[in-house]
Each structure stands twice: as structure tokens, then as C-alpha cells.
Rosetta silent file (secondary structure, phi, psi, omega in degrees, C-alpha in Angstrom):
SEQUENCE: XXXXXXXXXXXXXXXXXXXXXXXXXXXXXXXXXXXXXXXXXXXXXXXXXXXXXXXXXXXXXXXXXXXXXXXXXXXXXXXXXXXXXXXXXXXXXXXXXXXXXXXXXXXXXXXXXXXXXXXXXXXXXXXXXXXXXXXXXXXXXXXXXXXXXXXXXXXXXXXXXXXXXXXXXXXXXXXXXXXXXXXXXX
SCORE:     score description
SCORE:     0.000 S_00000001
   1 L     0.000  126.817  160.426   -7.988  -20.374    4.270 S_00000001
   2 L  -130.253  150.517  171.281   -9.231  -18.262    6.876 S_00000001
   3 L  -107.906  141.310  176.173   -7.505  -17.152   10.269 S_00000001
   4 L   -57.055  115.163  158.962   -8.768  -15.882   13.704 S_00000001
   5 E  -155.049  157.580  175.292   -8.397  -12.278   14.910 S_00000001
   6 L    54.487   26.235 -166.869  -10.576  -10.182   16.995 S_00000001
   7 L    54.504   20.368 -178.780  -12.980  -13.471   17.181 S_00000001
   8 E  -135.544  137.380  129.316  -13.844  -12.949   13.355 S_00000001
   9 L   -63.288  169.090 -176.282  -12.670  -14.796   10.914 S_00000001
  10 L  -137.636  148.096  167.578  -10.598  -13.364    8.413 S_00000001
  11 E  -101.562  117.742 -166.361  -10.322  -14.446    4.827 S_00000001
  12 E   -76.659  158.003 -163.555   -6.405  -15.053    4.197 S_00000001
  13 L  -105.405  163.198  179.800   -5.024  -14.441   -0.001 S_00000001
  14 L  -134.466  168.134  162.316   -3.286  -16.895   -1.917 S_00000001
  15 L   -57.398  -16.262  173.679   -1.139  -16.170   -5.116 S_00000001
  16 L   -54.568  -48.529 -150.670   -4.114  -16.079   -7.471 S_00000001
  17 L   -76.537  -33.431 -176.724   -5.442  -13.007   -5.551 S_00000001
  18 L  -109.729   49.427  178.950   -1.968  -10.809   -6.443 S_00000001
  19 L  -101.830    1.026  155.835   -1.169  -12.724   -9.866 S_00000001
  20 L   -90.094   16.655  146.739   -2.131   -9.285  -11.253 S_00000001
  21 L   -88.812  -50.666  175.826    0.707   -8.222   -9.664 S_00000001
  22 L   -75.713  137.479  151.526    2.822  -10.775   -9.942 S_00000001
  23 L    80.065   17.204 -178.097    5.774  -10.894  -12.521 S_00000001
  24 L  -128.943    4.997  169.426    3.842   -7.562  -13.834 S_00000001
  25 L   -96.742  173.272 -151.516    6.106   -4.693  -12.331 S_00000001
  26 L  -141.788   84.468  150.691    9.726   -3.525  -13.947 S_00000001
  27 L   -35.004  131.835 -152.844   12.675   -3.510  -11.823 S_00000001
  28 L   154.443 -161.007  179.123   14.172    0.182  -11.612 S_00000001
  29 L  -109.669  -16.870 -167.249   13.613    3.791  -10.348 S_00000001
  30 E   -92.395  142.132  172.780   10.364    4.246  -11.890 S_00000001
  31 L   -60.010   -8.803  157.848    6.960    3.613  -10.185 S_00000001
  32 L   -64.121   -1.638  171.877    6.580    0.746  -12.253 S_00000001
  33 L   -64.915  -93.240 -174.535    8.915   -1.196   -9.716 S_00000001
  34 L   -73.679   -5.730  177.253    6.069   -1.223   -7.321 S_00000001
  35 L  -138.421  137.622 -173.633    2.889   -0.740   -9.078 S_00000001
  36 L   -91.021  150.347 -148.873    2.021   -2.335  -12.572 S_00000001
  37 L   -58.868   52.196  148.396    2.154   -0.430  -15.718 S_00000001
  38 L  -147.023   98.749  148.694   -2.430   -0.127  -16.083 S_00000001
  39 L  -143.641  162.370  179.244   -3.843    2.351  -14.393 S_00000001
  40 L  -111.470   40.849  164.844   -4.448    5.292  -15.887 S_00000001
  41 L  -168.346  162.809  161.192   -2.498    7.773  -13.220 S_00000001
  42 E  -162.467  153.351 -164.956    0.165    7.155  -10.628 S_00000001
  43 E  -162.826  144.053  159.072    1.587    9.383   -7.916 S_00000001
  44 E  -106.577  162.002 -148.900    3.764    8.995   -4.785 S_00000001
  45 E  -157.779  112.778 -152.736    2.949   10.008   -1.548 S_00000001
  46 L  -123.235  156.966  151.571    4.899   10.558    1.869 S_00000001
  47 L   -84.697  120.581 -136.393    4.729   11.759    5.240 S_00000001
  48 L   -59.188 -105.546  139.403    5.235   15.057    5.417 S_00000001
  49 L  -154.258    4.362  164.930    7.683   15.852    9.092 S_00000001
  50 L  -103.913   13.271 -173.786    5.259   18.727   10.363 S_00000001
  51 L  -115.942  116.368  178.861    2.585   15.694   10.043 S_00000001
  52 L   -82.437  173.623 -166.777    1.819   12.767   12.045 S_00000001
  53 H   -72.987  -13.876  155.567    1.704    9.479   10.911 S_00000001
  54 H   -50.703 -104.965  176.871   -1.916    9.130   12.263 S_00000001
  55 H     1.040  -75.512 -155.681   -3.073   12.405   10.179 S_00000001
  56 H   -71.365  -46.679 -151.454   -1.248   11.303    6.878 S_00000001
  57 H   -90.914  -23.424  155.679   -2.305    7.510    6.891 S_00000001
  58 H   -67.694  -56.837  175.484   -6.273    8.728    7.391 S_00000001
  59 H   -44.467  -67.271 -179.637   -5.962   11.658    4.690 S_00000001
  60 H   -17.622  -66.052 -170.174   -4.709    8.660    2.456 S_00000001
  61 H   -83.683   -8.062  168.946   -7.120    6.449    3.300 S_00000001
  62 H   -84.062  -11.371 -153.526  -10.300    8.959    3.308 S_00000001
  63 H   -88.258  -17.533 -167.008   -9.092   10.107    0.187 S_00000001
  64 H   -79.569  -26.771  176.598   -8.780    5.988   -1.420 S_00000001
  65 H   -64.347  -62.508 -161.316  -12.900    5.805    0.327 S_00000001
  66 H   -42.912  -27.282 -174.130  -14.116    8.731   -1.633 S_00000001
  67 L   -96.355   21.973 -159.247  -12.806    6.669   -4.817 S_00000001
  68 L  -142.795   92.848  169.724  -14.015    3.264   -3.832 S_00000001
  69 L   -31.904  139.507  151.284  -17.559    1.686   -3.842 S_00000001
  70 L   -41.277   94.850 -174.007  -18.302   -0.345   -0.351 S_00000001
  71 L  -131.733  162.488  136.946  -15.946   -3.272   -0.901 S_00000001
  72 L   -57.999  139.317 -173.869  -13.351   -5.247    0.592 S_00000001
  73 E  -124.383  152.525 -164.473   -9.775   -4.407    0.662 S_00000001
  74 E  -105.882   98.965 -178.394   -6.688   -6.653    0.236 S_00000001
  75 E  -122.003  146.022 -166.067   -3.899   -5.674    2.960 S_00000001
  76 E  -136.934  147.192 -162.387   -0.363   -7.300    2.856 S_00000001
  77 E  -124.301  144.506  172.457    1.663   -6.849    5.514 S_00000001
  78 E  -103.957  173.392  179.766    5.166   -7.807    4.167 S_00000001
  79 L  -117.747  110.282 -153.419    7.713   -9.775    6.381 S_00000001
  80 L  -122.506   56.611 -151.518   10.764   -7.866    6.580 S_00000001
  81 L   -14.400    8.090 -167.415   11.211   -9.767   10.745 S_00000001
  82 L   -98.545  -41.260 -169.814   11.659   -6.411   12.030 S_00000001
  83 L  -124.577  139.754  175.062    8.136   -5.350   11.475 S_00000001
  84 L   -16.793  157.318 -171.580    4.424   -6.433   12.441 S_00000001
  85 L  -152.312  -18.036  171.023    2.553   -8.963    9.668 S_00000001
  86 L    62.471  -26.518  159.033   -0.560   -8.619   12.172 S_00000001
  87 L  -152.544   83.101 -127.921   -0.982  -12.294   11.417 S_00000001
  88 L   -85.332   11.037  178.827    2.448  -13.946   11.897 S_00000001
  89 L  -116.678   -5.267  166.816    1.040  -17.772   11.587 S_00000001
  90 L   -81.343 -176.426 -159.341   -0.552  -17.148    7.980 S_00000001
  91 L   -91.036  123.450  168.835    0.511  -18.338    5.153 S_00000001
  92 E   -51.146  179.862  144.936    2.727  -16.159    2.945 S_00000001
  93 E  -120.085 -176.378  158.040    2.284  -14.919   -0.868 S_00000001
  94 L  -163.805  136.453 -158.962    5.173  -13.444   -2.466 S_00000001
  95 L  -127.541  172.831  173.768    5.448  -10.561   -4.770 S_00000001
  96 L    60.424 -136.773 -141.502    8.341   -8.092   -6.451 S_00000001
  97 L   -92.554   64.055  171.258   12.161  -10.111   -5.497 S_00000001
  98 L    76.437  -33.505 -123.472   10.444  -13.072   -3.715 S_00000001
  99 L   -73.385  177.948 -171.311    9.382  -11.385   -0.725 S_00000001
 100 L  -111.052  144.708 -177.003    6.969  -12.838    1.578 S_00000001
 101 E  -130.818  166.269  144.322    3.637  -10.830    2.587 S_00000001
 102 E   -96.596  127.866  157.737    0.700  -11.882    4.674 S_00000001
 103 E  -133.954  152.943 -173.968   -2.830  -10.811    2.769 S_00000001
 104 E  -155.105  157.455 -151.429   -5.977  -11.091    4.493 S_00000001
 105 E  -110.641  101.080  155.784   -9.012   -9.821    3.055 S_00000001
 106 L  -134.864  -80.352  165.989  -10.347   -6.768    5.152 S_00000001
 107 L  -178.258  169.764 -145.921  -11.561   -3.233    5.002 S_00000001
 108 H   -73.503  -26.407  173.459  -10.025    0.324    4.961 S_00000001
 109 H   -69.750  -19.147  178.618  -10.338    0.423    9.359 S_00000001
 110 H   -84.814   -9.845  163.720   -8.439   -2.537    9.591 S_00000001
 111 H   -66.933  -41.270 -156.320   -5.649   -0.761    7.381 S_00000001
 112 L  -102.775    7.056 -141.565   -5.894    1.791    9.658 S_00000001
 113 L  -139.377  -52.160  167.089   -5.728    0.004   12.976 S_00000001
 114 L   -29.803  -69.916  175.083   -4.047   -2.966   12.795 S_00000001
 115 L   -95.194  111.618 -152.742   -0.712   -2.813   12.737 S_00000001
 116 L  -106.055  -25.041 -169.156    0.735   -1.498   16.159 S_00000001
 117 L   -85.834    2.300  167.575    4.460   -1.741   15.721 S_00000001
 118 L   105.491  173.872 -168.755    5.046    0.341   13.254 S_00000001
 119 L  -147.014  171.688 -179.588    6.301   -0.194    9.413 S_00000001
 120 L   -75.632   14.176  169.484    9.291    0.844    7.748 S_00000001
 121 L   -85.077  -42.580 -163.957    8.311    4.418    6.714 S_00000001
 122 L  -159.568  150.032 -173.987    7.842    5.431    9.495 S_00000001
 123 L   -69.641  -53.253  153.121    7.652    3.967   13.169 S_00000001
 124 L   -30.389  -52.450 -170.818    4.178    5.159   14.423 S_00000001
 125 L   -48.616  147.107 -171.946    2.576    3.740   11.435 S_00000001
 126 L  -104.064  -71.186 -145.367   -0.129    1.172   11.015 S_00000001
 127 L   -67.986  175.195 -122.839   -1.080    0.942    7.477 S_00000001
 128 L  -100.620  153.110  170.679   -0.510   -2.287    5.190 S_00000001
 129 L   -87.116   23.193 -174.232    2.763   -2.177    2.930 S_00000001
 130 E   163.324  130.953 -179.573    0.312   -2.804   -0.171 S_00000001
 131 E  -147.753  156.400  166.970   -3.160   -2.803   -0.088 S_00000001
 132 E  -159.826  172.823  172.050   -6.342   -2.675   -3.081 S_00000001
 133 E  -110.002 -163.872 -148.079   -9.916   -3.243   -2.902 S_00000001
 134 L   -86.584  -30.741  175.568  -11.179   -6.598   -4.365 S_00000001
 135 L   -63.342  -13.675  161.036  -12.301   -4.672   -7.830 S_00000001
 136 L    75.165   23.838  176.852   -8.689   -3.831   -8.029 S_00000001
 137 L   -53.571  -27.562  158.205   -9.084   -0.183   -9.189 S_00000001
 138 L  -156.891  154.090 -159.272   -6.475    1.252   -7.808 S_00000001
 139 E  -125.725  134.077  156.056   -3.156   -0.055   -5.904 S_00000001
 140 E  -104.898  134.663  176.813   -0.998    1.134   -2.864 S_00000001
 141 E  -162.926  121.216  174.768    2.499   -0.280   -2.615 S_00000001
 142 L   -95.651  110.357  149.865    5.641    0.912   -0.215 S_00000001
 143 L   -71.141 -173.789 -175.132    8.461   -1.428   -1.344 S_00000001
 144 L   -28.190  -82.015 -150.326   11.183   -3.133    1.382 S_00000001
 145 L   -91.635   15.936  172.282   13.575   -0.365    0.880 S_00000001
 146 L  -134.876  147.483  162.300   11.739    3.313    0.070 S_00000001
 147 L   -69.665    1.615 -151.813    9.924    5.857    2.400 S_00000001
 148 L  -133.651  176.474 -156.654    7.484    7.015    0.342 S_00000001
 149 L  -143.350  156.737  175.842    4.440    5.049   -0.898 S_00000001
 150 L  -114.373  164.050 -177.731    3.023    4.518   -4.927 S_00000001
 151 E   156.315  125.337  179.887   -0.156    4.568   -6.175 S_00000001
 152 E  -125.367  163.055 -173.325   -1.817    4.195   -9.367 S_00000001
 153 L  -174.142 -145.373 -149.058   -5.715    4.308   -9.716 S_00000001
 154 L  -109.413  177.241 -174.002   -8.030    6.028  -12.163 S_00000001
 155 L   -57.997  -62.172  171.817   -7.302   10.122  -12.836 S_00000001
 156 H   -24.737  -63.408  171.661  -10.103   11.364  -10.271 S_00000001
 157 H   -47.220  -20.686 -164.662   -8.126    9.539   -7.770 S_00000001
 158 H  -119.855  -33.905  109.172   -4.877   10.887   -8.108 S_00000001
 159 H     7.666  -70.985 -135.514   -6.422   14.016   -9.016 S_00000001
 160 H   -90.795  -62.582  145.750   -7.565   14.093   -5.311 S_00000001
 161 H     0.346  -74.657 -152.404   -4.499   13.090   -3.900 S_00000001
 162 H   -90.879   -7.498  149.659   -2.303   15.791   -5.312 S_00000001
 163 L   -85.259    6.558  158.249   -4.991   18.286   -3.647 S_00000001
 164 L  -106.465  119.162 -170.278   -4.996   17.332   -0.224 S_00000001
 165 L   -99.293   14.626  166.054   -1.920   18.479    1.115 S_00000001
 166 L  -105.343  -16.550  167.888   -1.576   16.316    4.319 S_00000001
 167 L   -57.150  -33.291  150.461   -1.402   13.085    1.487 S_00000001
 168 L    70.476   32.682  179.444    1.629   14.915    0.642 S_00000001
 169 E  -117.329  142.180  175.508    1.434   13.220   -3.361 S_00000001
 170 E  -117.945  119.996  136.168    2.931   14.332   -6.401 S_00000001
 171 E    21.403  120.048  164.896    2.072   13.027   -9.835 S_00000001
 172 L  -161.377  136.874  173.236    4.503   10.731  -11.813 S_00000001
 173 L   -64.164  145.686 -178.948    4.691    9.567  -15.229 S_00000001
 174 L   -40.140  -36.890 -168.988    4.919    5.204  -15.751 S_00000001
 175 L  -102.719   12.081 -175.936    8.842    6.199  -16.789 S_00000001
 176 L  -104.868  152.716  167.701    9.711    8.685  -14.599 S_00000001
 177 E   -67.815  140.216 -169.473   11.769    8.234  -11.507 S_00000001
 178 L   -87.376    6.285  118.065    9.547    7.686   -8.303 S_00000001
 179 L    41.928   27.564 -143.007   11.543    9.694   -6.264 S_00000001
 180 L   -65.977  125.294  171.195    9.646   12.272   -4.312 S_00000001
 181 L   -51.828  119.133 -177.133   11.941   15.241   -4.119 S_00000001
 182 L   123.259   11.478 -160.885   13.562   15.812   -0.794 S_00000001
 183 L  -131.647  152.260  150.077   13.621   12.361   -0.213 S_00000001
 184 L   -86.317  114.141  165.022   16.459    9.933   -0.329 S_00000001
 185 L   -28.000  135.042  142.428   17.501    6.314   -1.324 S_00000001
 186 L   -91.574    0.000    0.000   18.666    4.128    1.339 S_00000001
């Protein structure tokens, strides 16, 4: 299926496209909640409060470019009614506890761009509550209910991450709690 925006089609996701997803995370405290247990690093990563949420959501996303042949990327908007889906008449998927996402098949500026009302991390923000590129190398995913963002990829990647300090990410083991310190549950 694809749907209109900006006078381009868009190509919209089905469950096949996140069935490497699906049913393949671990309910818990551990980043294995949101991201599944094969990558070979994973690290979460917040916005910092002397940083805006422009600044942090580009460091992110130059840093996910540096690691990522010219591809397409898979952004899911989730539907929590509160917040933007950027393309409220497609058809859901639905990953983790049911929930329902929109994915549409687009590229790291439309991650960056998109979404004007804000997301639940943070109000200013635009980018997707789960995103990958179509080779699936490495995965971003904020669930419903945390402030902070996941990500597992390849070492390099994570590696890169935890050296840029407006990406704001620290390291975590598959079993460890995902947690960022200073940060809070709701």
C-alpha cells in the first residue's frame, strides 16, 4: 500500500516488514523490552536538558548516517492519540503489548522533519518512535512509557554514540537494566 504526502508517494509497512521484531523482545527492565536480543551492542540515549531537542535528534541521526550505506529507513510513528502518526489514515502494524504504529518507508530527513507535534520524550521533538534502515542493521526504539530511547546496531555504531556527547548514550549489556541514570520511570 502506498499513501500520499508531500505529492510523493510513500511506501506504507505491513507486519512482515517488523516480524523481526515481532514476538522477539522480553518484557522487563532490560533493553531487550524494546530492541531484540541480535545485535552485537546496545546503548540508550536521551536528551540531555542543556540540549535542544533539534541538536540531540540530528547528533542521533548523523551519527545512525555515518553507520548506514544509502538506503531506506523504516519510521513508525506509534499511536498513543495524544501524539502525531504523520499519516493518521494508514493502516496500522502492531508491535511490543499490541500497540498500533504507522510505518512508512522513508529516509533519515523525513525522521527528522516530519513529525511537528511533538512525541512523548519530549514535546519539540520530531523523530519516529522506532525507526531502521531496510538492511535492518541496527534498530531505534522509545517505548509508550520511557524518556530515553534504545538502540542496538553493530559495535562501531554504538562505539560512536557513546562519543558524541550531545547523543547523550551510555552502553548497556542485553540483561542489564535500561535505565539511563538520572532518569526516572513513569
Amino acid at each position: 500500500m502506498r499513501v500520499d504526502r508531500d505529492r510523493r508517494d510513500w511506501r506504507i509497512g505491513s507486519a512482515a516488514d517488523v516480524g523481526w521484531i515481532a514476538g522477539h523482545t522480553t518484557a522487563g527492565v532490560s533493553i531487550t523490552t524494546a530492541i531484540p536480543p541480535i545485535f552485537d551492542a546496545y546503548a540508550t540515549t536521551y536528551q540531555a536538558d542543556d540540549v535542544t531537542a533539534a541538536a540531540y535528534e540530528r547528533a542521533l541521526v548523523e551519527v545512525l548516517l555515518t553507520h548506514t550505506p544509502d538506503q531506506p529507513w523504516w519510521l513508525a510513528y506509534l499511536d498513543t492519540g495524544a501524539h502525531d502518526v504523520v499519516l493518521p489514515h494508514a493502516p496500522r502494524v502492531f508491535l511490543y503489548w499490541n500497540w498500533p504504529y504507522v510505518l512508512v518507508e522513508a529516509g533519515p530527513e523525513a525522521a527528522l522533519t516530519w513529525r511537528a507535534g511533538g512525541h512523548m520524550r519530549h514535546a519539540h521533538g520530531a523523530l519516529p518512535d522506532l525507526f531502521f534502515p531496510a538492511d535492518r542493521s541496527w534498530l531505534v526504539s522509545a517505548l509508550w512509557d520511557d524518556t530515553w530511547t534504545c538502540v542496538g546496531g553493530p559495535e562501531q555504531l554504538i562505539d560512536s554514540l557513546e562519543r558524541d556527547p550531545v547523543a547523550n548514550a551510555r552502553r548497556v549489556r542485553p540483561d542489564e537494566d535500561a535505565l539511563p541514570p538520572g532518569l526516572t520511570r513513569e
